[in-house]
C-alpha positions as CSV (number, residue, x, y, z in Angstrom):
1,X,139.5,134.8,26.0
2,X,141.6,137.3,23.7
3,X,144.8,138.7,25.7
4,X,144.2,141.9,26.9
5,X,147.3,143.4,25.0
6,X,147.5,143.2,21.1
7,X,150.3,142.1,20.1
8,X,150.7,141.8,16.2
9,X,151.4,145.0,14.3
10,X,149.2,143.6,11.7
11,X,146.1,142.9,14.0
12,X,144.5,145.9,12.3
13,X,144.2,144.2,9.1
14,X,144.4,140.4,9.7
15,X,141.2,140.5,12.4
16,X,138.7,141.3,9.6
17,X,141.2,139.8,7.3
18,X,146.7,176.0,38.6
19,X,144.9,179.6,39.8
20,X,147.5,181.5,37.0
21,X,145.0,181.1,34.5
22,X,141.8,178.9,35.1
23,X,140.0,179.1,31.6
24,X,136.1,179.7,31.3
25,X,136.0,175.6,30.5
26,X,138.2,174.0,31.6
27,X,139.9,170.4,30.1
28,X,138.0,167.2,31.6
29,X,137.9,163.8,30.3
30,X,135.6,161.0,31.4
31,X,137.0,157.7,31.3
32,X,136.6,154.2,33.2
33,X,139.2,152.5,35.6
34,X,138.6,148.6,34.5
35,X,139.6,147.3,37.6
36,X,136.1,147.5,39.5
37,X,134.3,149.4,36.6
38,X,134.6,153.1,37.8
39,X,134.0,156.5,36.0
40,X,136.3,158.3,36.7
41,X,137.6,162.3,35.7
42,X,140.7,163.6,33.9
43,X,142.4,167.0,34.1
44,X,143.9,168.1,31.0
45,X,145.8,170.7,32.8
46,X,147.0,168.7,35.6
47,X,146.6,165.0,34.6
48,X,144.7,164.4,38.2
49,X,142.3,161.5,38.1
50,X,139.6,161.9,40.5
51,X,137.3,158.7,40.9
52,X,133.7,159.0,40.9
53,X,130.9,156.2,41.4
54,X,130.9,152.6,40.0
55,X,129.0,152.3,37.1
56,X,127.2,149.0,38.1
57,X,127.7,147.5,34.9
58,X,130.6,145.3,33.5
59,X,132.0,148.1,31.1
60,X,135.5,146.1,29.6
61,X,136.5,147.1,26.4
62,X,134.0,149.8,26.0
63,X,133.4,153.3,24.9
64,X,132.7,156.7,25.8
65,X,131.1,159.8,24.1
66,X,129.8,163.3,25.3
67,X,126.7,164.7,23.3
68,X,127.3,168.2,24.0
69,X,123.6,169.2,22.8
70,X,121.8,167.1,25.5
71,X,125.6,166.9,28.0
72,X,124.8,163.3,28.0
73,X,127.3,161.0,28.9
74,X,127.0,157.7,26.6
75,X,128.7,154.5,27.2
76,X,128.8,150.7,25.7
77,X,130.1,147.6,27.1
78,X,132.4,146.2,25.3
79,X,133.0,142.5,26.2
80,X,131.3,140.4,28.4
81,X,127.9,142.2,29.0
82,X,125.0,143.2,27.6
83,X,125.9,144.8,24.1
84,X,124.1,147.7,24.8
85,X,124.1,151.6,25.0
86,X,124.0,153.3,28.7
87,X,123.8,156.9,29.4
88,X,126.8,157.8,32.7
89,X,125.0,159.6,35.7
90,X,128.5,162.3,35.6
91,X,127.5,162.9,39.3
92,X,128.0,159.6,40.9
93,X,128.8,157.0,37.8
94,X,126.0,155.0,37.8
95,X,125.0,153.6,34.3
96,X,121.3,153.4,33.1
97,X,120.4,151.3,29.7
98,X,119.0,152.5,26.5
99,X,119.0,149.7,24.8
100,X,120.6,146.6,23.8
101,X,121.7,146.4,20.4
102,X,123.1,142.7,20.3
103,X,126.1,143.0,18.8
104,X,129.4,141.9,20.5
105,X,132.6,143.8,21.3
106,X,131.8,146.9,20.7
107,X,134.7,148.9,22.0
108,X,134.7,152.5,20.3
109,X,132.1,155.4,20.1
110,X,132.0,159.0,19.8
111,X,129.4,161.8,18.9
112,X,129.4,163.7,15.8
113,X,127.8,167.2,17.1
114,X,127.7,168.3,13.3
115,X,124.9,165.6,12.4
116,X,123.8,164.8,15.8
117,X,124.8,161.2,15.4
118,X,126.3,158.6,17.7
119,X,128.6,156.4,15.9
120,X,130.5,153.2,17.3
121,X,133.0,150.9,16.0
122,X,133.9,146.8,16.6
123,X,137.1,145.5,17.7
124,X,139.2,142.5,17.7
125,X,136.7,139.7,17.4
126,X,134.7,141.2,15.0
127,X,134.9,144.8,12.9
128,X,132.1,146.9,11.6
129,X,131.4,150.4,11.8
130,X,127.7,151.8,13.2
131,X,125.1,154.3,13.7
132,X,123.5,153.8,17.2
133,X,120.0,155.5,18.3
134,X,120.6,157.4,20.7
135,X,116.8,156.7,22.3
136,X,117.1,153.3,22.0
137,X,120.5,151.6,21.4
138,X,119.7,150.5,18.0
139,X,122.4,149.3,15.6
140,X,122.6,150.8,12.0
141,X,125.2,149.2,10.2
142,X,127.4,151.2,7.8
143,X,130.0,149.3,6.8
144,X,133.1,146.9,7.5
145,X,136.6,149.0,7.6
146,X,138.7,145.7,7.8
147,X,140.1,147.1,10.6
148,X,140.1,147.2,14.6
149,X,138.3,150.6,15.7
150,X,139.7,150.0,19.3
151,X,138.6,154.0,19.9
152,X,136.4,156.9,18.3
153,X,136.8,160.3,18.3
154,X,135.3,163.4,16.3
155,X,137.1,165.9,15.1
156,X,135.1,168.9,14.3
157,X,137.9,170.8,12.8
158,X,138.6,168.6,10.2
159,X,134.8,167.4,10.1
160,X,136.5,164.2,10.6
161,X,135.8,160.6,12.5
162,X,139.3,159.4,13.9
163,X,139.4,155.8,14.7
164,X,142.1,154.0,16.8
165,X,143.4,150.3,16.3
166,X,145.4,149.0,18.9
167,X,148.5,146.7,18.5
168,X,150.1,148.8,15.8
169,X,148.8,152.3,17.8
170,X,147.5,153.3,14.5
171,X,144.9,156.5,13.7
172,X,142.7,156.5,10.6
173,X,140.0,158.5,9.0
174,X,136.6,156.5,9.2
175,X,134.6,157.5,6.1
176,X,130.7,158.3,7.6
177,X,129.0,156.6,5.0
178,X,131.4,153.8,4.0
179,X,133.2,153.2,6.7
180,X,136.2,152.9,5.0
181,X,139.4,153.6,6.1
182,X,142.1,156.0,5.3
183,X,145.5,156.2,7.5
184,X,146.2,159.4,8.8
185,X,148.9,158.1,11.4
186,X,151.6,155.1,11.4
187,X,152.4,154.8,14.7
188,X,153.8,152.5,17.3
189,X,152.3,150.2,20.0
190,X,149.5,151.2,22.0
191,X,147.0,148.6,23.9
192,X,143.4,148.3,24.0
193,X,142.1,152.1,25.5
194,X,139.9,155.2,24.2
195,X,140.4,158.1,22.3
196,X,138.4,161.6,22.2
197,X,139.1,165.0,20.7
198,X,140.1,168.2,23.0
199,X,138.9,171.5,21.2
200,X,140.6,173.9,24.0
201,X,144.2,172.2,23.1
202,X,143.5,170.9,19.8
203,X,144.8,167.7,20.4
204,X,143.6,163.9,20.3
205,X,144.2,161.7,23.3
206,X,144.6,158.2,24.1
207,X,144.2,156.1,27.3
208,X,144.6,152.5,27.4
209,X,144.8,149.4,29.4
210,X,148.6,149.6,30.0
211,X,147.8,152.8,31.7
212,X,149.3,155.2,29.2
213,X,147.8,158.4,28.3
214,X,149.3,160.2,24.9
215,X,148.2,162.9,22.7
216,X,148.0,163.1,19.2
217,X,148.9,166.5,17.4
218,X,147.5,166.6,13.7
219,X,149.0,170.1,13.4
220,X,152.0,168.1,14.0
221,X,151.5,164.5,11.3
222,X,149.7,163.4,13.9
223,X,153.1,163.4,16.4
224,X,152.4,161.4,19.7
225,X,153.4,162.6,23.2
226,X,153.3,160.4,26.1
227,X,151.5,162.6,29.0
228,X,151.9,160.2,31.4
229,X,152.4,156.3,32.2
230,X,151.6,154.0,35.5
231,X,147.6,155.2,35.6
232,X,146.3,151.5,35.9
233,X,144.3,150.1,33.2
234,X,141.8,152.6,31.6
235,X,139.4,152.6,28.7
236,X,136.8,154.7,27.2
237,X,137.3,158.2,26.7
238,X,135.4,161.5,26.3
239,X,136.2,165.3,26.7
240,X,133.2,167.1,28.3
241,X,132.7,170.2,26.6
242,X,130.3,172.5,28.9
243,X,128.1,175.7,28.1
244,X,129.7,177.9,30.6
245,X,128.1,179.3,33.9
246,X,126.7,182.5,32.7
247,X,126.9,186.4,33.7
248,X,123.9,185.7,36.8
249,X,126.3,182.5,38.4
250,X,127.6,183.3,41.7
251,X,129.9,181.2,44.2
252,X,130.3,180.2,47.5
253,X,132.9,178.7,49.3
254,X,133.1,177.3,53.1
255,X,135.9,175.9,54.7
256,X,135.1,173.3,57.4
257,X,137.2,171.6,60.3
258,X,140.0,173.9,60.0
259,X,140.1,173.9,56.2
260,X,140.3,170.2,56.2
261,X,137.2,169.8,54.5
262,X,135.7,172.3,51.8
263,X,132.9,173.2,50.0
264,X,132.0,174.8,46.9
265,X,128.3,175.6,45.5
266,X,127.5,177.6,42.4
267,X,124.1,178.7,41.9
268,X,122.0,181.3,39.7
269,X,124.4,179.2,36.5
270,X,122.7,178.4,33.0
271,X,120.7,175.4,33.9
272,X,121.8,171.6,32.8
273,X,125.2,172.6,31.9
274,X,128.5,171.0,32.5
275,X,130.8,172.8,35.2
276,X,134.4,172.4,36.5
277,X,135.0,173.1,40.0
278,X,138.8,173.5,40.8
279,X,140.9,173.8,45.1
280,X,143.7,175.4,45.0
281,X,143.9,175.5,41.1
282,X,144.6,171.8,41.0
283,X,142.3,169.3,42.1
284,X,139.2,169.7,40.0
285,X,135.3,167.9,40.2
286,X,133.4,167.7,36.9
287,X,130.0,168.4,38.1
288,X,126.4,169.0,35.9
289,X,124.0,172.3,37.0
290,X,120.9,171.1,37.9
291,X,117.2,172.9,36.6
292,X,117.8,175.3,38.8
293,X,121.2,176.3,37.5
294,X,122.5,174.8,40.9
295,X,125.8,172.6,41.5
296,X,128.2,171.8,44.1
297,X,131.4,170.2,45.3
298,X,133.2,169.1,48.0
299,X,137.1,168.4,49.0
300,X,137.9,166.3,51.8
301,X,141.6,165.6,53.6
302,X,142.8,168.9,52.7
303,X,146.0,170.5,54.5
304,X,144.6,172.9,57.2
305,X,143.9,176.7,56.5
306,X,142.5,179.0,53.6
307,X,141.4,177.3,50.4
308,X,140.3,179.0,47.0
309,X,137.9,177.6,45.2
310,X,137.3,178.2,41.3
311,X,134.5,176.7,38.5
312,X,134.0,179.0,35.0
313,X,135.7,182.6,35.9
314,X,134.7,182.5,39.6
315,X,136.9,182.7,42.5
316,X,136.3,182.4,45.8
317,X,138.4,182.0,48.7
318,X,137.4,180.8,52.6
């Protein structure tokens, strides 16, 4: 089996040769904890990771990517599995399947929202770039980059795919109907992980297997900061971008055994819409409105007393 870390700086190439100010949406990623295959959620603001279901499928290697027209959650396994696209219940992580498309270690994928088109790229054991159907997993093939495409991520600023190779912590541009590559980034070592776009910050980040997370400025060459190190392996990657809760959305919130436990439910929001619930301005839920425009969540273990819950530009405090 291939070593979890890449370790050559040419493996690219030689492979295929806070209540102050709680914004309207606010900054989560989705990504996976590899250890037992578990979605978990990422404050941008905070960095808090906040697990949420298993996703009942062996995951490894794979990728991540939010279609913000439908808020679906897509994911494929990497190594290992099925070779196949899954769509992530947000709610409690479970993964449902497409469809397979057969083709092995596929370990990036992002959605471009300017075509409506899922893309995914191959790593390590074999390298190609793809168009996947969304309805039912199929592979398109576009072209081979003759590189690793550890990650995918879409920039809609630049109208740009970014891919990631790991081992030389690399950043290219993908071209969409060649596939080839042009390097936007020379960087240093990062391991196997994900990479998405951030449109509130403007920034690219990167989680990987070494338990890094970094961002990428392109205002800035590209300039990588390290946000934070020790998380446990991670891969996959997306940043859920949400359609805000709307001018009829109220909140409630309920404080239970002493303000130990808390509750927050949002209802009369724009239906099927992706939500942020924050306690305290800190720990924050990702959570989906239902048909109804209805969502809710819950803190448990908390110190005793008052709490304030937040989600879109409600605030309410028990």
């Amino acid at each position: 089996m291939k070593s979890t870390v890449v370790t050559s700086s040419l493996a690219c190439l030689l492979a295929g040769a806070l209540l102050a100010a709680i914004p309207a949406e606010a900054g989560i990623m989705y990504s996976v904890r590899e250890g037992d295959d578990t979605l978990v959620s990422i404050d941008t603001d905070t960095l808090q990771i906040t697990p949420i279901g298993p996703l009942g499928m062996q995951f490894k290697f794979g990728g991540l990517a939010w279609n913000s027209q439908t808020s679906t959650l897509f994911a494929v396994d990497g190594r290992d599995g099925r070779n196949a696209l899954w769509t992530i219940d947000t709610d409690t992580g479970h993964a449902s399947l497409v469809g397979i498309h057969g083709l092995p270690e596929m370990f990036g994928l992002t959605y471009d929202a300017s075509t409506d088109t899922l893309y995914a790229g191959q790593s390590t054991q074999a390298q190609g770039f793809y168009e996947l159907d969304q309805n039912n997993g199929t592979a398109t093939p576009i072209g081979n980059p003759q590189i690793n495409l550890d990650g995918l991520a879409y920039d809609p600023d630049e109208d740009m795919i970014v891919g990631a190779c790991a081992g030389p912590g690399d950043l290219y541009d993908i071209d969409r109907a060649t596939a080839v590559p042009t390097l936007l980034y020379n960087g240093d070592f990062f391991n196997n992980g994900g990479l998405t776009w951030d449109p509130e910050k403007k920034l690219l980040w990167f989680i990987d297997w070494s338990g890094n997370l970094y961002t990428f400025d392109p205002s800035n060459g590209y300039q990588r900061e390290t946000k934070a190190t020790g998380l446990g392996a991670h891969d996959g990657l997306a940043f859920v971008t949400g359609g805000g809760c709307g001018e009829k959305a109220k909140l409630k919130a309920k404080c239970l055994k002493n303000g130990t436990k808390v509750k927050g439910k949002l209802k009369k929001a724009n239906p099927n819409v992706q939500v942020t619930f924050r306690l305290d301005g800190g720990q924050a839920q990702a959570g989906q409105t239902n048909n109804k425009g209805k969502a809710k969540a819950k803190w448990k273990g908390q110190n005793p007393g008052g709490h304030t819950v937040t989600v879109c530009d409600l605030e309410e405090r028990c």
